[in-house]
N, C-alpha and C positions, 0 to 999 in steps of 0.2 A: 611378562606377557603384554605385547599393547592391548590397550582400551580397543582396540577395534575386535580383536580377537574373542573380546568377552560379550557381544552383544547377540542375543538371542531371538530377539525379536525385533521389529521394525523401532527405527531409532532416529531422530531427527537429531542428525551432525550441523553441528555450526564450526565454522570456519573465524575465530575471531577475529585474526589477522586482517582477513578479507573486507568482513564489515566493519571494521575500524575505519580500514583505507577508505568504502565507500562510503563511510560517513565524511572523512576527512575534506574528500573530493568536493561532495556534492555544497559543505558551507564555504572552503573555499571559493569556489562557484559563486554564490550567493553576497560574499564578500566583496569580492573583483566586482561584481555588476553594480552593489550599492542597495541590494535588495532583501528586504526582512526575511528571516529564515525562521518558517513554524512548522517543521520536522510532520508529518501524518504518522503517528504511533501505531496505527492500526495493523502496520505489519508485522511488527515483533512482537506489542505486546505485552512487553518486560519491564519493569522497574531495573532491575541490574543493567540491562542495553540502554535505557534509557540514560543513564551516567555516562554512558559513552558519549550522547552527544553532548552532556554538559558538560565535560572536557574538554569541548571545541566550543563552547559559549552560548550553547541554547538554552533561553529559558524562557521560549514560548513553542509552545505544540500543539498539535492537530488532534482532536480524536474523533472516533465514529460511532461513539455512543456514551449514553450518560451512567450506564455502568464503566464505561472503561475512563472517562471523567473524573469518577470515584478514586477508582484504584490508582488512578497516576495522584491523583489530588491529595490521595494517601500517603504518598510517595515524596511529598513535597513539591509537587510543581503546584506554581501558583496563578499561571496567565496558559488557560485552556484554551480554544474553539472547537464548541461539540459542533463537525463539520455533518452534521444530521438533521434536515428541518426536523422543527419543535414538535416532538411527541408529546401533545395536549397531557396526553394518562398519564405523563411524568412530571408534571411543574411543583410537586410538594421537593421532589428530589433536585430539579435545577435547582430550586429555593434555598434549599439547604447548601448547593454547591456554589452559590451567589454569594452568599456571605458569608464564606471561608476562603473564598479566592477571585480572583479577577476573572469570570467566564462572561464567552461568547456565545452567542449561536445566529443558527442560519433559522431564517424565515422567508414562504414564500405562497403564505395567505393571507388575507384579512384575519381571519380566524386566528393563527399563528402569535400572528402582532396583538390581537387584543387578547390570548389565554399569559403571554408574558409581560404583558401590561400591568395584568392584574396584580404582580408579584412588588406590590410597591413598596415592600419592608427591603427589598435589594435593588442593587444594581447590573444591566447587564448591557455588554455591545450586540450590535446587532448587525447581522450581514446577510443581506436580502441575496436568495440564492439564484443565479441567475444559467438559465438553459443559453449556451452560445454553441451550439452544434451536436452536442453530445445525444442527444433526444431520452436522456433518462429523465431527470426532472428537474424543475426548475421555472421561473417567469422567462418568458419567451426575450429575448435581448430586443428582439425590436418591438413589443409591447412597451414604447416610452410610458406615455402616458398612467399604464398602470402601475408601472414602476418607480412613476412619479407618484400616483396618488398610495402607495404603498407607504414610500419615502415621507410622504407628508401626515402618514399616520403614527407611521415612528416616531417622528419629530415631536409628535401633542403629547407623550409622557415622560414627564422629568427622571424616569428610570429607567428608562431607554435609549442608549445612544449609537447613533446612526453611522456604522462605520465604514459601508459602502458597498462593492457589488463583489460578487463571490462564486466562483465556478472551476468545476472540474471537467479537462480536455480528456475525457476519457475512450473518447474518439481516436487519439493517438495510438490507441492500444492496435487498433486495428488496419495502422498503416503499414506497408510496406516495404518501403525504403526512408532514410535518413533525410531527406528533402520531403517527402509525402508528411514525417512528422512535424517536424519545422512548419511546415506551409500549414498543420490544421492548428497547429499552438500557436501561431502566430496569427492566425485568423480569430481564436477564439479571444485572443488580448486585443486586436484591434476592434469587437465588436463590442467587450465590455470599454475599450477608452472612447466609441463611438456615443455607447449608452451613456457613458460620466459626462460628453458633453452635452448631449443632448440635456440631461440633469439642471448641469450647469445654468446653461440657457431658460433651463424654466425656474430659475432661484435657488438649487438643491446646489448649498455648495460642501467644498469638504469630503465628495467621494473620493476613496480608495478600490484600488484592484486587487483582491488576491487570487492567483491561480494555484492550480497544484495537477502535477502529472509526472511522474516519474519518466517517460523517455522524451517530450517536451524538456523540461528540465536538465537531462542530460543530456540533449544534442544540441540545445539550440541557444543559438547564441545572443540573439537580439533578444536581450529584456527590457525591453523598454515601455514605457507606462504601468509596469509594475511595482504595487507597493510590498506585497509578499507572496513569496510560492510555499507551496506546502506539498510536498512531494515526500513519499512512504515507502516504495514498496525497493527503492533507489539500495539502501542498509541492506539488503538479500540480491537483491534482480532475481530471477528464475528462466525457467526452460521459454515463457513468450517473450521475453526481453531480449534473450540472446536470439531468437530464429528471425525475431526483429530489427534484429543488427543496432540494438540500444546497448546491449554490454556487449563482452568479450566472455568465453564461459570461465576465464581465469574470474571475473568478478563475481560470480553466483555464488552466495557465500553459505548454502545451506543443500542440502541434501539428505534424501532417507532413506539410511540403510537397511536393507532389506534380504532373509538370507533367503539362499536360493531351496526350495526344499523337493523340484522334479526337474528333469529336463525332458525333452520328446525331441529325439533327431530325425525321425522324419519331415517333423514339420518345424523343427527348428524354432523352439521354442523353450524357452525355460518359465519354470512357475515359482512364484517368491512369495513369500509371507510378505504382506505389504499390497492392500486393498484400497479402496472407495473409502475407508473409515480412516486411511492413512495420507492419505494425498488426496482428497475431494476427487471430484467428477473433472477438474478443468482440463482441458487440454491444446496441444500443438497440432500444427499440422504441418506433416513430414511426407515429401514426395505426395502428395494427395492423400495420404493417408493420417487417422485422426489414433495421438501419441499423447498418456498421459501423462506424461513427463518426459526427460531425457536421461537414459541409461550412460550409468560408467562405471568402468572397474577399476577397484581399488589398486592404487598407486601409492605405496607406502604406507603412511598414519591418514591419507585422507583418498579422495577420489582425482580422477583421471580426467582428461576429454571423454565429453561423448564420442561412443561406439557408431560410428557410420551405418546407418541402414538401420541400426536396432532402432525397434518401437513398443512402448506398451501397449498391446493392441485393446487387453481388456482390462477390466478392474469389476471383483466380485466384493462381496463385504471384506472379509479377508485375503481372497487370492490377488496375483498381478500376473499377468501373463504377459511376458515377454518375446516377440520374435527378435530371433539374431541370424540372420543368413550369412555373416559372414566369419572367418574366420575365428574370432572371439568366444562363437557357441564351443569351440572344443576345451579352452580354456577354462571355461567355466567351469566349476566341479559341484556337486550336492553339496550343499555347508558352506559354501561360501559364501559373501556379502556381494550383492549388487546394490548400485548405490541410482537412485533415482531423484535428479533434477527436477523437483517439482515444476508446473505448468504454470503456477500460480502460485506463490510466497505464502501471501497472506493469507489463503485459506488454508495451503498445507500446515502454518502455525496455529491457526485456529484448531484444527481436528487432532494437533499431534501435543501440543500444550504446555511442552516442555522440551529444553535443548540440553545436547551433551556437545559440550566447545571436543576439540580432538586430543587436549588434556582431559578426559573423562568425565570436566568438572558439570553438575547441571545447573540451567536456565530456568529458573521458571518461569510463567507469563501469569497473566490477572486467573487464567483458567488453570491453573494450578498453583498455589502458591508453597 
């Protein structure tokens, strides 16, 4: 019997093959241009996927919080950046992470700078977080001056070292074509190499870039003034990457299957075990219509192209409700697996917490071990 035969309820499929290759891709990539490669873990997750990219030579990584810090640190990586400004409540925990390993973190208050100051039994770099278009958070890029007087507070403690300016083009996500990404990634690196020199000019030498964005990263060719990117979600892509035209859906390398357990033909709809608690809230937008993921039926040991016109229209705690108006609703039968391209990688790993490769073998992440 295959392993796909045997799953009963919603089941997050990993594709290994796939995310090999995307990993393979994307330090390639990093390699040809000349530019540091710090992997963002935040997408998988996983100690076991994490060996996949130290097979390709990583042995500096991104994470997004000082529990998941922990758990890789556990794991044996020893050169972090918690890419998180400094959670004050947590500095007994960076302490402890300080002097066990090489860590990083982002700051981007006075406050910030003077609660890891305090930690003067460690050592830690430091990477002032910098807003260049994205409008989540960060010091404004053209705020010289306080990113001067920031810089010069770093500077006054011997446990402190100053490693440069640091931003995420998260902005990218919401472009439209392959030129629109390009032009907002390449704008966000020319406004932090504008900041380093403005730096420069006022005494601050020795800054670095690092960026990080997953379809930035994969489309775009001119890195230049870059000292490292740190792109995540690149090892999976999902259902916004592809409608984005940053992957191909041959490169999606995860999906959750889901079996079918109603259908309704007059409204052409099928209903699936596989809810809000299985794929999060994120979603696409499909013909003007809002899809929380991308539907495909199964193709042998794994999944197919997306079904044209199908959409998840809804997601209850448990239900998903599917329209298919096109020929594929007859196909369909009660008890079968429909497989759902999640919208968003990283949250669908986060809620599902553990993967089954399409050898039946499981994944665990920090949230299940």
């Amino acid at each position: 019997m295959n392993f796909l035969d045997r799953i009963d309820q919603p089941a997050l499929i990993l594709d290994e093959d796939t995310a090999r290759r995307n990993i393979d891709r994307m330090a390639v990539n990093a390699l040809r241009n000349r530019v540091n490669f710090r992997p963002h873990f935040k997408t998988h997750q996983s100690a076991e996927i994490g060996q996949w990219f130290r097979e390709k030579g990583v042995e500096q990584i991104t994470v997004s919080s000082v529990e998941m810090a922990e758990y890789f640190a556990d794991n044996g990586w020893q050169d972090i950046t918690i890419a998180f400004s400094v959670n004050v409540r947590q500095l007994e925990r960076i302490r402890q992470l300080a002097q066990r390993i090489k860590l990083q973190v982002l700051v981007e208050s006075a406050e910030g700078i003077q609660s890891i100051a305090s930690l003067t039994d460690c050592s830690l770099g430091v990477w002032l977080k910098i807003d260049a278009g994205n409008n989540r958070t960060g010091l404004d890029w053209q705020q010289v001056d306080l990113v001067k007087e920031f810089s010069d507070q770093v500077k006054r403690f011997p446990n402190l070292h100053l490693l440069g300016l640091l931003t995420h083009s998260g902005n990218t996500y919401r472009a439209q074509t392959r030129a629109e990404v390009c032009s907002i990634f390449r704008e966000g690196v020319d406004r932090l190499e504008h900041l380093r020199l403005a730096l420069e000019d006022h005494g601050v030498k020795g800054i670095l870039i690092s960026v990080g964005d997953t379809p930035g990263c994969t489309l775009c060719d001119d890195w230049s003034s870059i000292y490292e990117v740190r792109p995540g979600n690149f090892v999976f892509y999902d259902a916004q990457q592809f409608i984005a035209g940053v992957c191909e859906f041959q490169d999606i390398a995860v999906a959750v299957a889901c079996p079918v357990v109603a259908k309704h033909p007059l409204r052409r709809e099928v209903v699936v075990y596989g809810g809000a608690i299985h794929l999060s809230k994120d979603y696409v937008e499909i013909n003007g219509q809002r899809s929380y993921g991308l539907v495909a039926l199964r193709d042998g040991d794994r999944w197919g192209a997306p079904v044209p016109e199908a959409i998840v229209k809804g997601l209850s705690q448990e239900h998903g409700v599917i329209r298919m108006p096109g020929s594929e609703f007859e196909r369909v039968k009660i008890g079968d697996l429909l497989f759902i391209l999640p919208a968003h990688s990283c949250l669908t790993v986060q809620v599902m917490r553990k993967y089954y490769t399409l050898t039946s073998r499981v994944i665990s992440t920090l949230n299940r071990s």
